[in-house]
N, C-alpha and C positions, 0 to 999 in steps of 0.2 A: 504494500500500500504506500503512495506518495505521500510525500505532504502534506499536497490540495484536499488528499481524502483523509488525511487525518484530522486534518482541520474542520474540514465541514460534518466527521461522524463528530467532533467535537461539540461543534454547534451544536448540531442534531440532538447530542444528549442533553447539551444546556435548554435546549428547547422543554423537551419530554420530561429532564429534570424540575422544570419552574410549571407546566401546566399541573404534574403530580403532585405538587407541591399545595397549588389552588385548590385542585379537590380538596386533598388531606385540612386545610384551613377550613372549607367549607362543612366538612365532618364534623372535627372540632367544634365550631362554633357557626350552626346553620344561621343565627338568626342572628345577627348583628346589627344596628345602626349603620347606616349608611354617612360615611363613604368608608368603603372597606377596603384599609391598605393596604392588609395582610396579602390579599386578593390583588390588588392593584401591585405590586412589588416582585410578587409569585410569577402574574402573567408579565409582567414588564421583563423578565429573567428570560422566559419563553420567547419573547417577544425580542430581545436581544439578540439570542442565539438563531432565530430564522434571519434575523437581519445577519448578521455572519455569513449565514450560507449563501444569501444574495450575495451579497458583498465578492464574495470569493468566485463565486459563479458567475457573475457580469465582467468576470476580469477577462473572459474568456476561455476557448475548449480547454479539457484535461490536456498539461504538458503530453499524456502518456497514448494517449487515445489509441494508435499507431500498435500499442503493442497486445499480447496475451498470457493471460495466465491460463489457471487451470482451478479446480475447486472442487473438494469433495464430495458437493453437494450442486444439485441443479440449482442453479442460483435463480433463471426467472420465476419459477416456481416457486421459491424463497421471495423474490422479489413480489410478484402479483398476493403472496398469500401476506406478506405486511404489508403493502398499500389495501388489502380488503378491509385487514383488521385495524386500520387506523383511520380509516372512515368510517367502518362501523361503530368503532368505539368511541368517534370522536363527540357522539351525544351525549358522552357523560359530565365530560367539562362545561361542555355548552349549559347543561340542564341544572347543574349544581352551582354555577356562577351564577344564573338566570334565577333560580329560584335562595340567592341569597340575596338577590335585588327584590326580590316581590313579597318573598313570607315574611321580615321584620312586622310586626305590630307595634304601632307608635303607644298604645294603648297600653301593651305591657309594660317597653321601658318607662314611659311615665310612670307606673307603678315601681316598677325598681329602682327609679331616680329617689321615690317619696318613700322607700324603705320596706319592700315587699315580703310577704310570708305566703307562705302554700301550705293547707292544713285541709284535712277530711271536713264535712258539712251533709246532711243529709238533704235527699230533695223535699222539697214542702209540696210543689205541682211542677206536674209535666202540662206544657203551654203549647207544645204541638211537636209532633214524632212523626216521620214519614222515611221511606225505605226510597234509598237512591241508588238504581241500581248501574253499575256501570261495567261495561264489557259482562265478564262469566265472576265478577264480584260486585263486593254493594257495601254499605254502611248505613246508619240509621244516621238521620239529621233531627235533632234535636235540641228543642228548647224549653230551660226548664227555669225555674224560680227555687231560692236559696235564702238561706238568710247570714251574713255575714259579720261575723263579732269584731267590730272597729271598732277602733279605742272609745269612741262618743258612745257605743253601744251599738247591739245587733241592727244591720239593716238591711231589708230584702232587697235582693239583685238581682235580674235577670241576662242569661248568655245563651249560644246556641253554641252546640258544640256536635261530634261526628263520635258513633260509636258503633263497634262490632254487632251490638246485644240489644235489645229495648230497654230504656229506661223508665221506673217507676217509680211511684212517692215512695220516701221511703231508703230508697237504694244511699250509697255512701257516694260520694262524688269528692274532686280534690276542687279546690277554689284557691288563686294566684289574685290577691289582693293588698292594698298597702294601708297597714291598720289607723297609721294618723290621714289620711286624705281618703274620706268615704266618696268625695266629689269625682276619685278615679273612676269607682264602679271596682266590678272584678270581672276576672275569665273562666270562666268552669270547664271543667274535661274530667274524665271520667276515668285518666291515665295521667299519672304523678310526671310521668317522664316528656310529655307534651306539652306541660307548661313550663319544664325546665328546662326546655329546647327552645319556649319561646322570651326565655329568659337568657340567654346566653349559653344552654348546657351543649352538650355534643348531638350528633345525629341519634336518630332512635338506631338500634341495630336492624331490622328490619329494610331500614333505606339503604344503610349501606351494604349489607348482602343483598339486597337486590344489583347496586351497581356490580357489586364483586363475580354476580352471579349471569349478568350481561357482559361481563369482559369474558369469562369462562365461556361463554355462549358465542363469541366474538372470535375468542381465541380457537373453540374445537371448527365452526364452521370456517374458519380463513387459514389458518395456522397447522393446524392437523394435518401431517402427514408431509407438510411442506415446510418446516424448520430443517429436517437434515432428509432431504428428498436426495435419494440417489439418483444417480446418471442413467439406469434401467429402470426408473419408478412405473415408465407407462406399458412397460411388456413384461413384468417383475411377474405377475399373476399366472399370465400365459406361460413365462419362462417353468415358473412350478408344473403348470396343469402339460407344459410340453406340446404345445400351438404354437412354438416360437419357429422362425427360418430364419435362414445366411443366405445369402448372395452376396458373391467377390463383386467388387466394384471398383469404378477409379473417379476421382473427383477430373470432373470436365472443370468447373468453374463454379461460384456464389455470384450470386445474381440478384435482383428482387422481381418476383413476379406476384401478380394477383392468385391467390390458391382460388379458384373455380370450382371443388370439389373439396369443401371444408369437412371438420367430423360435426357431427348434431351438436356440440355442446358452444360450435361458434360456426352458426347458419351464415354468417353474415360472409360475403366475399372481398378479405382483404388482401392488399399490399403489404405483402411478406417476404425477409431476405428466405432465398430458396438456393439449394445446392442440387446442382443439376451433376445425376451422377450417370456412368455409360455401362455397360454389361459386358458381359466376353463378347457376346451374339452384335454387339453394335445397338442394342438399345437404350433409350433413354430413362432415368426415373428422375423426379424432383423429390425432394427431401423440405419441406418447409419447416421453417424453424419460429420461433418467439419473435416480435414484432419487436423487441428490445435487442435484441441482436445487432451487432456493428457487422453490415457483409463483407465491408471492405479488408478489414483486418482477417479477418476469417478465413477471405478468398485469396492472398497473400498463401496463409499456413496450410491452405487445403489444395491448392491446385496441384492437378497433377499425382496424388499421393492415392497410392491402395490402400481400403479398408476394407472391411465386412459389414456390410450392413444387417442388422437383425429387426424382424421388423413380425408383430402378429396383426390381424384381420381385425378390424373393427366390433364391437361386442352386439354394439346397437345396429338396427337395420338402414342402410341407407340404399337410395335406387344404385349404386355407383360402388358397393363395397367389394367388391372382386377389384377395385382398380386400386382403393386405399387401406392404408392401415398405418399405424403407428409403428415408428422403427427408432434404432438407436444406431450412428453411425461410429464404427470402432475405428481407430487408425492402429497403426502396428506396436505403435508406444506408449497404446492404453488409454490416450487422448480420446475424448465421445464428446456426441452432440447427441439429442434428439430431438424427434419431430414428430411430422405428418407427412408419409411418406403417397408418390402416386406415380402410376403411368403419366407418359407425359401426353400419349395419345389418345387415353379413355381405356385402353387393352386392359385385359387382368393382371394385376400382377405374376411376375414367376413365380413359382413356388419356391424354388431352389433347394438347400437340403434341410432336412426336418433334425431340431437342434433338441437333442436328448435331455429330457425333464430334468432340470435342476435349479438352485437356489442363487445361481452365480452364473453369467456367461461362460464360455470357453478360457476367454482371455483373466478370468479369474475374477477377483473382488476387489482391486486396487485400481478398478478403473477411474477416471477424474475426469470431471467435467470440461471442456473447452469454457474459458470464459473471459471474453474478452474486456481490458479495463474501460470503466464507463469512459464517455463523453460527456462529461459537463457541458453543455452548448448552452448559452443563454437565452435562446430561442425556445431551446425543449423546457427547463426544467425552472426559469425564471415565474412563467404565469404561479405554477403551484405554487413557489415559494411566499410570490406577493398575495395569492388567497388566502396561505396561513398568515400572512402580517397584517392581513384585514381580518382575518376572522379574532385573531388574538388585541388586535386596536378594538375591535367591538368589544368583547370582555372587557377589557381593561376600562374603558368608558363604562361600561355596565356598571362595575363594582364600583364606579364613583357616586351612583343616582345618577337616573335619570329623568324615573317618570316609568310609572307603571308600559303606559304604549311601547315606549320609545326601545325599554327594555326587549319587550316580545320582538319588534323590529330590530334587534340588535344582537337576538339571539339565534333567528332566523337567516341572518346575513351571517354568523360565524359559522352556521351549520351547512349552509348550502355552499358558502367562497369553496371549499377543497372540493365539495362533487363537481360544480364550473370547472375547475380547476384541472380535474382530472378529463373532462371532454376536453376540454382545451389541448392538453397534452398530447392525447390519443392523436386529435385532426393535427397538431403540430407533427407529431411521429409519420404521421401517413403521408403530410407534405415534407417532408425530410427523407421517406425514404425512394418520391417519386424523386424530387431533386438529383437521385442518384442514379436514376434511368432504367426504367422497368427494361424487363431484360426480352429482350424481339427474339432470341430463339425458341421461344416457347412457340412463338407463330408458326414456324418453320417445319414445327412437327405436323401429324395427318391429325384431320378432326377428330372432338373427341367423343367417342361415344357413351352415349348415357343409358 
């Protein structure tokens, strides 16, 4: 790793380090008075650190771009399953910033300013109870009458408050009142730890295993299976069940063509770097690769070179599955890609020879991925960066007050800047890799049949 990328995984974690930070404040202490520094300090850290990676990335491309490593692990696969999970997740910050600008109740601290107590009271009359039900749960909204021992002496108060169960006269309920200023009024809740949340205490546990329990949810749907994804992850199955084939191959060239015959799970027809490879017999196959792929470096280390391609048949049904299937391209020194491999004409694939049931290719288990060092371009990865500095300037305004609106409008723009962010990308990638000139011998071959 250079430098440049040690500097910007630097940022990177300055970033991730100061948004964690905000949640964790917001835990601590959901309900604060506004303006909330704690919060405003947190993101501002965050908020620094994305500014760094602009910084560094408007300087211009990676010095390194030109060159390749290798990696134990499929990196776009690593790649795509942490941009899932950092949009998926990214609704937790948003929601716990959001909702430390909205739930403060002026009502409380004013009681806590004039010296407040929380103590047990019984209800005297329930004043109206109704069942609100929302999604596949619910809660009772309720409003009840109490009588509260303030220094001058008891005096009846009424609140509405939200509970599991029905309340009735009689039942024990807690009250959050301030015994010299009966002019406050009080809060009533039926749960000690809700008015001590709206006093300053920490989150109830419940809200924060819910977010814990969204990140987990975040992390198995994006994350699973793609943190240490191997170089055969997409024929690993087959390799076991022994569906897998070889054919010798030689790389003709990397190229970028449109794949015309994508798998089901990307119907869409894009502009992909492609490795157009040749057979003994003189035929052709393309090998498509990740949209994040550098072809030029690539087509550099590949041209000209013998490998083996292993490749099994598609699982799901497509009108065109005799022509494609997923393959992993070996070179002789253990170096792999993989893809989406295809005739270039519409013909079936070969079969070639049927590769004996195992846990491990031929070439053993120390295969490593190709992987070429990123491009920083300021064209591709500037838009995301400036979404997160808008989306993190909106919190950060948030935690100061704003105003109930302005807040929902500001939480809305931190949550949608990175999904803009990421179409933006994507159409930037697509005009980046036509820039590089869709490859015309794909023309040259016979039509294709479907």
């Amino acid at each position: 790793m250079s430098g440049k990328s040690r500097a910007l995984a630097v940022c990177l974690g300055i970033a991730g380090l100061g948004t964690v930070a905000a949640v964790f404040c917001v835990w601590a202490q959901p309900s604060v008075p506004l303006p909330r520094w704690d919060l405003a300090i947190s993101l501002s850290l965050a908020l620094a650190g994305v500014g760094g990676c602009l910084v560094i990335v408007r300087r211009g491309p990676h010095p390194d771009s030109d060159g390749l490593g290798t990696s134990k692990y499929w990196w776009p696969a690593q790649r795509n399953g942490l941009l899932g999970f950092v949009l998926w997740v990214w609704i937790i910050p948003v929601f716990f910033v959001a909702s430390a600008a909205l739930t403060p109740s002026p009502q409380a601290w004013e009681i806590v300013d004039a010296g407040h107590t929380i103590r047990t009271v019984e209800v005297e009359k329930v004043l109206a109870s109704r069942w609100v039900q929302s999604n596949r749960s619910g809660h009772y909204s309720t409003e009840v009458q109490v009588s509260a021992p303030f220094g001058e002496g008891s005096r009846t108060v009424e609140n509405r408050f939200s509970s599991k169960s029905p309340v009735r006269v009689g039942d024990q309920v807690w009250v959050l009142y301030a015994p010299s200023s009966s002019a406050l009024g009080a809060l009533i809740d039926d749960d000690r730890g809700s008015l001590e949340t709206e006093t300053g205490g920490p989150a109830e546990a419940s809200v924060v295993f819910a977010a814990i329990g969204w990140a987990a949810f975040c992390w198995v749907l994006n994350l699973l299976g793609s943190v240490r994804p191997g170089p055969t992850n997409t024929i690993k199955r087959a390799l076991v069940a022994g569906r897998v084939r070889v054919l010798s191959v030689v790389v003709d060239h990397v190229g970028v063509r449109v794949d015309e015959r994508p798998s089901k799970s990307s119907t869409t027809k894009l502009l992909k770097p492609c490795v157009r490879l040749v057979l003994a017999d003189g035929r052709h196959l393309d090998l498509y690769l990740d949209q994040v792929i550098e072809p030029e470096p690539l087509g550099r280390l590949l041209a000209g070179a013998q490998a083996n391609l292993y490749w099994r048949p598609p699982v799901q049904k497509l009108p065109y599955g005799a022509s494609v299937g997923y393959a992993v391209l070996v070179l002789s020194d253990q170096r792999c890609v993989q893809g989406w491999v295809e005739t270039a004409d519409g013909s079936n694939l070969p079969q070639g020879l049927l590769v004996p049931a195992s846990e491990q290719l031929p070439e053993g288990s120390e295969l490593r991925a190709i992987r070429p060092f990123p491009v920083w371009d300021p064209a591709l990865h500037s838009p995301g960066l400036w979404a997160l500095l808008i989306s993190l300037l909106a919190l950060v305004i948030t935690s100061l007050g704003v105003g109930s609106f302005a807040t929902v409008v500001l939480a809305a723009v931190a949550y949608v800047s990175p999904i803009i962010a990421r179409s933006v990308f994507r159409s930037r990638l697509t005009s980046r890799l036509q820039s590089l000139g869709p490859d015309k011998n794909r023309h040259d071959a016979a039509p294709q049949s479907r």
